[in-house]
N, C-alpha and C positions, 0 to 999 in steps of 0.2 A: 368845271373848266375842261375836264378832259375829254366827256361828253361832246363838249361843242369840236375839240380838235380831231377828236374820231371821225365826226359827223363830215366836217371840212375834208381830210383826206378821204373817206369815200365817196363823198360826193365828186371830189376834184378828181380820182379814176374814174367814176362814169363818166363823167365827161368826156376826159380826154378819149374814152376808150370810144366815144360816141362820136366824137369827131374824126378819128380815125376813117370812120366809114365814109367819110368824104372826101377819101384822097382822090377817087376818080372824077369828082365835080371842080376837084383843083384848090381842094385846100392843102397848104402842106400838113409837116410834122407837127408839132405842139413844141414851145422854144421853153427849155426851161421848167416852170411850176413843178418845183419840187417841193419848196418848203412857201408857195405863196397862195393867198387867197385869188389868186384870181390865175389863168394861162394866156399863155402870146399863143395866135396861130397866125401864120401867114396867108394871104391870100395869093393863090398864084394865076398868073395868063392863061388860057383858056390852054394853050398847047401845055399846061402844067412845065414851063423851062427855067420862069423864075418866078418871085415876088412881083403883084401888080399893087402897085399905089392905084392908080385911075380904079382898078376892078374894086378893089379892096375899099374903095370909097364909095363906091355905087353899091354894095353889100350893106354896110355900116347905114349907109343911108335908108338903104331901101328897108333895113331890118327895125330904123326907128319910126322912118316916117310912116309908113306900111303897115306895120307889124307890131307896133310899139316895144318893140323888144330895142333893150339899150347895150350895147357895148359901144368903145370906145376904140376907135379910129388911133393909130398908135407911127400909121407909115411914115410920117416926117421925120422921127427919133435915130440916131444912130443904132446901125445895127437891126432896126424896126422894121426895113421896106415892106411893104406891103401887110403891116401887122393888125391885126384887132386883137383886142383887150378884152378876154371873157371875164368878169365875175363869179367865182364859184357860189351858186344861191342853194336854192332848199330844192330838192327832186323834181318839184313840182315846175320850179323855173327855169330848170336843166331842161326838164321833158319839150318845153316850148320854145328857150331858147335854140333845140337841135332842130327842133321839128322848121321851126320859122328857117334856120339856117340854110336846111336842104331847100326849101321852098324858094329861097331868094337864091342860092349856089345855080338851082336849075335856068333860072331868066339869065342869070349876068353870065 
């Protein structure tokens, strides 16, 4: 068991540390996931000023329809504007869901 929780929290730093790299395509901070399987990131408006629901939905979509890659659309929720929902998976789901991410950040 402890295995899998090790595996969880490094996985859950690359990520976050992976998404970081997209502060300039206009994703924010990472909300949170400190002790969860999965992080909030915000999606923001192209001018990076605040949270976009509208952008943050054409992402979400674009990353499932497109890309088959799945997270989950979270902007309606308090406190949420503009959020997606990553899962923390295995390296190998990290690597594509970052890759696919940039790729859809650069269109929208």
């Amino acid at each position: 068991m402890r295995d899998k929780i090790d595996t969880l929290i490094t996985a859950r730093a690359a990520l976050i540390n992976a998404l970081t790299n997209f502060e300039p395509l206009g994703l924010g901070p990472v909300i949170g996931a400190n002790h969860a399987n999965f992080v909030m990131v915000p999606v923001l408006a192209k001018d990076r000023s605040k949270p976009d629901n509208v952008r943050s939905q054409k992402v979400y979509r674009a990353l499932a329809e497109k890309h088959g890659v799945v997270v989950r659309y979270r902007g309606s929720e308090v406190g949420c504007e503009g959020c997606l929902r990553i899962t923390i998976g295995s390296s190998e789901e990290i690597k594509i869901v970052i890759q696919k991410m940039g790729e859809v950040l650069h269109v929208f």
